[in-house]
Each structure stands twice: as C-alpha cells, then as structure tokens.
N, C-alpha and C positions, 0 to 999 in steps of 0.2 A: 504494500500500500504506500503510494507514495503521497506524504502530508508535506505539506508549500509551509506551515507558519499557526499559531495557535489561533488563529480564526478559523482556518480551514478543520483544526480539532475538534473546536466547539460543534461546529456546522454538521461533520457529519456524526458526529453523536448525538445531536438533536433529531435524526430521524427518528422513526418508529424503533422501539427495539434495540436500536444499538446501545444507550447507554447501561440497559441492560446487562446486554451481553458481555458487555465489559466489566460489570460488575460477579457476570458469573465466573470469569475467567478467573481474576484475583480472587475470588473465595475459592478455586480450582486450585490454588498454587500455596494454602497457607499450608500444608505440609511437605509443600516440596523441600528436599534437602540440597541446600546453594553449597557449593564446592569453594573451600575454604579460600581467603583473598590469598594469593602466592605472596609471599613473604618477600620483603626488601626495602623499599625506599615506599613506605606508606603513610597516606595522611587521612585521618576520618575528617570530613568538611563537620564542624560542630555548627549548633545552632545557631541561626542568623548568616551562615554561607551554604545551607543545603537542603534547599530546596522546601523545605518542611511547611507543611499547608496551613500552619498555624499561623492566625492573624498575630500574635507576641511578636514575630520575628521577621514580618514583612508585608507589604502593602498591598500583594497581592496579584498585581498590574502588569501587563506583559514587562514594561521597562525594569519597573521595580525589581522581574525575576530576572535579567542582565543584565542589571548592576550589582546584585547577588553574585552571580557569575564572574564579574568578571573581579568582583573583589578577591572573591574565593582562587581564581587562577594566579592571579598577582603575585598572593601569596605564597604559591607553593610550586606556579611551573616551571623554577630556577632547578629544583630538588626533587621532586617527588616523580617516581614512575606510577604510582595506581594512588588513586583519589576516590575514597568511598564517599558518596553521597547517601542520606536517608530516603529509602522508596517509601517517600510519606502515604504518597499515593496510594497503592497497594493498601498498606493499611487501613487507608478511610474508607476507600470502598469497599472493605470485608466487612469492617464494623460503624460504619455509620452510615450504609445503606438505607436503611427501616425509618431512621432519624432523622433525615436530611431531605429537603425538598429536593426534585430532580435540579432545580434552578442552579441549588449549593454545590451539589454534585457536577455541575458543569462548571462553575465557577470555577472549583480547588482544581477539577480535570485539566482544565483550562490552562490556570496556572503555575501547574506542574510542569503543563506539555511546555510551554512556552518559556521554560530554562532548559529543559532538555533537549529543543529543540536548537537552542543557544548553541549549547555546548558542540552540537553534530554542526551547527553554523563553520564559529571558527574553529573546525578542525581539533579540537579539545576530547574527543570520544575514547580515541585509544587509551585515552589518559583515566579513563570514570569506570568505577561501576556501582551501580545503584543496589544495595543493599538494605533488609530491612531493620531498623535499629531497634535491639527491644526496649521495651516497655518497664521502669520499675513502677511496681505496685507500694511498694512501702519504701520511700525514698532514705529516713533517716537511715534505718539498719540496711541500707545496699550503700548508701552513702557512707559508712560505716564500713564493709565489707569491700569497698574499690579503693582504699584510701583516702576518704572524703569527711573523715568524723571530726575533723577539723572545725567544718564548716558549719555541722550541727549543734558543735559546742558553743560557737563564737555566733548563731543564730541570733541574740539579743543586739550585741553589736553590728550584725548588716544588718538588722533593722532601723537602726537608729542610722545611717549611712542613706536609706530610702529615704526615710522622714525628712532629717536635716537638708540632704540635696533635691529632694524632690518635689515637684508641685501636685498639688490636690485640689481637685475642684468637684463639690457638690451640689445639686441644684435639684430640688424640691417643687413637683407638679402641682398644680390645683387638683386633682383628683387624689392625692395623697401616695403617690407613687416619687421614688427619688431615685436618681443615677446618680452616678462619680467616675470620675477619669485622675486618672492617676499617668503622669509624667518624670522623668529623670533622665540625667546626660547622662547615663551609662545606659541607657534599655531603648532597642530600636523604635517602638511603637508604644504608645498610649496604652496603659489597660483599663478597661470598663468594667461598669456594673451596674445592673438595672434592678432594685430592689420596690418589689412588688407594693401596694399600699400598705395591707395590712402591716407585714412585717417592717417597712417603714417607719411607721407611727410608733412604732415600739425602743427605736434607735435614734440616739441624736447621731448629730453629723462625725463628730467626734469618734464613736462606735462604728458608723459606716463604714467613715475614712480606714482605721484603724484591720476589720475585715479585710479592704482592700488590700490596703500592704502583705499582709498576712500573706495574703491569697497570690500574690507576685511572687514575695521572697520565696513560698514553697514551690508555686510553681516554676521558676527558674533555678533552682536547686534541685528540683527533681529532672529537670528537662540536661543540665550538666552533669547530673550522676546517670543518665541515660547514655551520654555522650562520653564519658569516661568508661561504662560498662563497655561501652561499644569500640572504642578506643583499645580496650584490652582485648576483644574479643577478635577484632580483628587485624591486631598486633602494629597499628598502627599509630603516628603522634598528633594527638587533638589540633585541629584546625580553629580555635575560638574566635567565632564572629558576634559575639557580642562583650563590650565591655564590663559589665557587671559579674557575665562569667569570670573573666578575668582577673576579678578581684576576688572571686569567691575560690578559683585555683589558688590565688597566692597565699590564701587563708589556710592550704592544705601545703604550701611551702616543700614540695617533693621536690630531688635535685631534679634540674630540665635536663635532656638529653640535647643531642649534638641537632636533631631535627627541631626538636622544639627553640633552639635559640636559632633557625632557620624561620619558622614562621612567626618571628617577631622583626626580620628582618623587613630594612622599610623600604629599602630604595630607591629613595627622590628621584635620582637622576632617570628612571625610568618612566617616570608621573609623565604622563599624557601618550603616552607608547598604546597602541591600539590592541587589546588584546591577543587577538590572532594575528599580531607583528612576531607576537612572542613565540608562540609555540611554532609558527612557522621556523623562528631559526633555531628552536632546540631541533627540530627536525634535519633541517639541513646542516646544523654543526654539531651531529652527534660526538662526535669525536672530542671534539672540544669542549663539548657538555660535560662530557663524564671525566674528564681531565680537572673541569672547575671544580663539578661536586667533590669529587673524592680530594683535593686540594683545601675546600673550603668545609671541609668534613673535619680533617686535620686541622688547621688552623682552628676551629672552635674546640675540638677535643686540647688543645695545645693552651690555648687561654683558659678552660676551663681548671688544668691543673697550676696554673697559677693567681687565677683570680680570688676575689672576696666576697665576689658577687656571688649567691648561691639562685640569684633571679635570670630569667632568660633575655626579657629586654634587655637588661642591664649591660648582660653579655654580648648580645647583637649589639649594641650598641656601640662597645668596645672595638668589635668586627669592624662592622660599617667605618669608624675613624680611623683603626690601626691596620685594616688589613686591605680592604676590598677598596676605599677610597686611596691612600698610598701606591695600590695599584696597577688602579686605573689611571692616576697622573704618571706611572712609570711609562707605560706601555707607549700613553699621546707622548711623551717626551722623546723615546726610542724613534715612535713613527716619524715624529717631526725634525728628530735629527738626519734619519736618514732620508727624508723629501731635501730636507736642505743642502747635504752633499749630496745628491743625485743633480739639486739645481745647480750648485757650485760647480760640479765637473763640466756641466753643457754650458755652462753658461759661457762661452765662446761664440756659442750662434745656433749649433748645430746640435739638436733635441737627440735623442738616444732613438724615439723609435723613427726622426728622419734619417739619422747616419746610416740604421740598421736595413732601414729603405732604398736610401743610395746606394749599398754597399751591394744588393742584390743586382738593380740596374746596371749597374758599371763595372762587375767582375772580370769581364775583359778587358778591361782598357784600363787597369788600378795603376798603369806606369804613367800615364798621362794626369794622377791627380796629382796635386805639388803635394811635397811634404808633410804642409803645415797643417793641411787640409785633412791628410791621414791619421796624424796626430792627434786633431782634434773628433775624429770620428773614433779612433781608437781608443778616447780617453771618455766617450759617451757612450759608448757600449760597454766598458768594465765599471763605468758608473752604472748603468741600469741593472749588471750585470750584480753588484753589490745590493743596490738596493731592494733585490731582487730576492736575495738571500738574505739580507735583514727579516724583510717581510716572512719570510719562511721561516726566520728562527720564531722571532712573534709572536706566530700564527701556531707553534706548537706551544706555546708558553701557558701555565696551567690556569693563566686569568685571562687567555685571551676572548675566551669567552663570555665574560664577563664584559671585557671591553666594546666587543661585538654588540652586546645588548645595547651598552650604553648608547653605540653609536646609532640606533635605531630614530633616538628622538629627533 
C-alpha cells in the first residue's frame, strides 16, 4: 500500500470498515513474540521524542510530530545504530478501542502515522524500530526495583519544585463545574482537569490545584520509570525528551555511561543543519563515522576517569570545549594551511589543474616550452600534488567526521 502523507492515513481509514480492521490487526499481534533489539550502539527515544499519543508530551499536529522527530534525530544520529521508539499506537488500539470515539481513534492514528511517516521521509528508517514499551502498574515499587527509589523518596521535594516554578490556573462555571490547567518550564504541554459540579462544590481551589500537581508528579514519574524499564529491557541509553524527566534522573544520580554523556551533547555549530542533511552523510561517510564514534567513545571514557563531575551534561560539556570544538578548529587550520600553499606555489600565473591541462596538449612539443614556463608548471603540479595528500591524511583523521558535519551549515 502505498501512503503519500498523514492525510492520505486519515482518508483511507475513514472508509467503511477499515479503521476497524486495523484495530483487529493490533489486538492480533499482542502476543506476538518481537525478536530481541541486536545489541550495540542503542538508544530508547524517552518521552517527549517518541512518538507516544499522549496529549502530556505533544501537541499532536502533523508538525508538532516533526519536530518530535527531528529533535529526537539531532540527538542521537552522531552515535546511535538502532533507535527504539514507543509503538504507542498498537497499544491504544488494543485497549482503548471500546473507549474512544472513532473521531479519537483517527486522531492519535493520524498522529502516529505522520512521525512515522517523517522518519521513512528523510531516510531515518534503517535507523528505528518501533517497539512496544511496557506499562508499570504500580510505579513506586518498579521505580524502586529499576533504580529509581531515589525519586520516591525525594517525592515531597519535586513537588515543591512544580508549585514554586509553576503556574496554576483555576476557573469556576456558573453551573458549579471547575477546570484547572497547570503549566511549568520543565513539562512540554499544559495538564488539565475538568472537575464535575458536584465534586467541585466540595473542594476549594486550593485542594483542586493541589490534586492536580499530585496527579503530574505521579504521572511523569511513572511515565520515566516506564522508560527506564524499557531502557533496560532493551539494553539501550535513555533518550530524555523532557526536562523535568531530567531532573527527576538526577535525583536517582547513577554514574552516566559513555552514550549517555553523548545524548547530552548539544552541538551548536550544527543548529539549523536540515535533518536529512544528516543522516545523509553518516551514510555516505560511513567510514568516517565509525572512526568518530569509537574516537569520541574514548575521549568521554578518558574524561570520565578523570573528572569530578559524576553528571553527564556536565561531562558533555567538558567534551564539547576540550575535545570536539579544539578539533574542529584543528582540522579548518590544516585545511587552510594547505589551500594557502597550494595558492603560494601557483601563484606565478599558472593554476595546477591548467598546467596539468597544458601538459596533456603539448606532450610533443615540451622542447619548444622555455624553461621558466616548465618550472613553473612543474612546481603547480607537486603543489596540487601535496595538497592532494594533505586532504587524504584529513580525511582519514578520527574527527574528520565531525568536521564534515560541521561543514554542512
């Protein structure tokens, strides 16, 4: 079946019967047994970069899901061979079928399809597989059981971190029904709540508000002990795309490994670089890619046994000024030394690849050129002939790839 774009998704699951069928499929497939992710360079996309149909983590919007996308790529297409994503999907269609108006079900169907379909866009697929994440039922004791008891302990404390930084806003109906909306710079979307009259009239705003928070902090503590279960399960290093996650990791303080101070990496110099600019050249400078990672593998295992940072930005951090920025200014300095004498040697008149051009035309008659004129051909072809060989030491050099990105902008 070939689908154009998540309009085209919509459309034809809108006929009679299809969205059906698609829902019998996913209830067909929940005991299929998925063949473990091959082990190596893995990264699970955490909530807020994977796709996941829950309004907490995204807006919904064809855009909204690639900018998802291409956050989640940014982060990880320097390092990562397989990239698990949550098959949120699948899941909602086994069990909130019964629950969901067909409208809903087109909606989340919708988009789902229209990151997926992102990903198959710019060439990003070899790179994904969509797996489904489970589900904890009872968050503290798994949170607890993944290394997260941390988090359970210090629960009074990130509550008070919501409250102080956050805004709350409650507003009370004339029919005696009230909602509230709760916001913070660490949490991607707004959460709501729509409390009915009766139960209303029985709460001040105070108790609302309060409910609310409650009802955040558990559910994004349980939605990162999901994504840590999952993490382990399939032996790969969390991708955290939200910041609140973020802080509720650090409250669990485990050393980071060599990949995780890799997706804390920021890399300005590639800001505005087109997604699929990127994985295009891991593509074509395979070679060089894997020259960088395992180079830039080293270098973070190397700082780690000297640093004092037990934090992973911290350590990216160090990275980014001491190792990958130094260079990248070696590399342009190399290149620019050797454009410069490749200029200096021609710089008589006669460019390397004219000499190399005359040299073919006039092979018979080479007694007829004056001296000077050989000379100066002769000393623009071992100029090209140098810089030639620069380029090729460079070009095997274990940052050249790096460099390569950079020069994308």
């Amino acid at each position: 079946m070939n689908i154009s774009d998540a309009r085209d998704v919509e459309r034809r699951l809108s006929r009679a019967g299809a969205l059906n069928e698609l829902c019998k499929f996913a209830e067909a497939t929940t005991d299929e047994v998925e063949e473990p992710v091959e082990p190596g360079y893995v990264t699970v996309a955490g909530c807020g970069l994977d796709l996941n149909v829950e309004s907490l983590f995204s807006c919904g919007r064809d855009e909204c899901r690639r900018i998802q996308v291409d956050n989640l790529l940014k982060h990880v297409w320097h390092y990562f061979d397989r990239i698990v994503i949550d098959d949120s999907l699948g899941h909602f269609l086994r069990y909130h079928r019964a629950s969901e108006s067909k409208k809903q079900l087109l909606r989340y169907t919708r988009s789902f399809a229209a990151g997926a379909l992102y990903i198959r866009e710019i060439g990003a697929e070899p790179l994904v597989e969509f797996r489904e994440k489970p589900y904890p039922h009872e968050w503290p004791s798994q949170a607890k059981a993944v290394g997260l008891g941390p988090i359970v302990d210090a629960k009074n404390d990130l509550r008070k971190v919501l409250v102080n930084d956050g805004k709350l806003e409650i507003r009370r109906s004339k029919d005696g029904s009230a909602s509230a909306m709760f916001t913070h710079p660490e949490l991607p979307m707004p959460a709501f709540a729509a409390i009915p009259a009766g139960e209303a009239k029985k709460k001040s705003n105070q108790q609302i508000g309060s409910d609310l928070i409650d009802a955040v902090l558990n559910k994004h503590a349980e939605y990162l002990t999901r994504d840590v279960i999952s993490s382990q399960e399939f032996k790969g290093s969390l991708a955290v795309g939200v910041d609140f996650h973020g802080r509720l990791l650090q409250e669990a303080s485990s050393p980071p490994s060599a990949a995780d101070v890799v997706l804390n990496l920021k890399l300005p110099v590639l800001e505005g670089v087109p997604t699929h600019e990127l994985i295009s050249i891991r593509k074509t400078e395979a070679d060089s890619f894997n020259r960088f990672r395992l180079a830039l593998t080293t270098a973070i295992r190397e700082r780690q046994k000297i640093t004092t940072s037990a934090n992973a930005e911290s350590i990216a951090q160090e990275i980014e000024r001491d190792v990958l920025e130094p260079e990248l200014s070696r590399i342009r300095r190399r290149l620019q030394t050797a454009k410069s004498a490749l200029a200096k040697k021609a710089g008589i008149g006669i460019t390397a690849g004219i000499a190399t051009a005359a040299c073919g035309v006039v092979s018979g008659y080479l007694s007829l050129i004056p001296a000077g004129i050989m000379a100066a051909v002769g000393a623009a072809v071992t100029a090209e002939s140098r810089f030639v060989d620069d380029n090729r030491e460079i070009a095997n050099e274990d940052m050249y790839f790096w460099w390569k990105a950079a020069n994308l902008h």
